[in-house]
C-alpha positions, -999 to 999 in steps of 0.1 A, spaced: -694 659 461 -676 680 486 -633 678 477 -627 664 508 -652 635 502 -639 626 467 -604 628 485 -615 605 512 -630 583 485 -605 579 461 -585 571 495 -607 543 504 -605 529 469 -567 526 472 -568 513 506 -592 487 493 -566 477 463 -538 476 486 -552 455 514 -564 430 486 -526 427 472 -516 427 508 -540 396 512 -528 381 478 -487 387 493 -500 366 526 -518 339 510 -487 331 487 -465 334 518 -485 309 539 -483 286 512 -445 289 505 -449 279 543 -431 312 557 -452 316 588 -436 343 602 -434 369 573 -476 358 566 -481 364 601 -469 403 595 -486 406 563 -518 392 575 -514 420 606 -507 447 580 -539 434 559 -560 441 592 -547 474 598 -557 485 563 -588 467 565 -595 489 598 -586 519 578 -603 511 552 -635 507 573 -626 540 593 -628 561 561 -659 544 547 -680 549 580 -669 587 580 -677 591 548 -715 577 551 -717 598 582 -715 625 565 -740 619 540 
């Protein structure tokens, strides 16, 4: 495996972590019935999931 690929992996992995705690922080939110603040995280938790995706697909591209 190429540096930059383990790099880009090990980035995806923490991405992955992050946007599940990210989810986890949104759900709790909603519930505590703080709309606006779950609104943000829930935007957040999309942009990391696009990241996420991002690094994924140019990492089986390169395959």
């Amino acid at each position: 495996m190429a540096p930059e690929t383990s790099e880009l992996s090990s980035l995806a992995d923490m991405l992955e972590q992050l946007t599940r705690r990210i989810t986890d922080m949104a759900e709790t939110t909603l519930r505590d019935r703080d709309e606006g603040r779950a609104k943000e995280l829930f935007a957040i938790e999309r942009s990391l999931f696009g990241a996420h995706r991002r690094i994924i697909r140019l990492l089986t591209q390169h395959r």
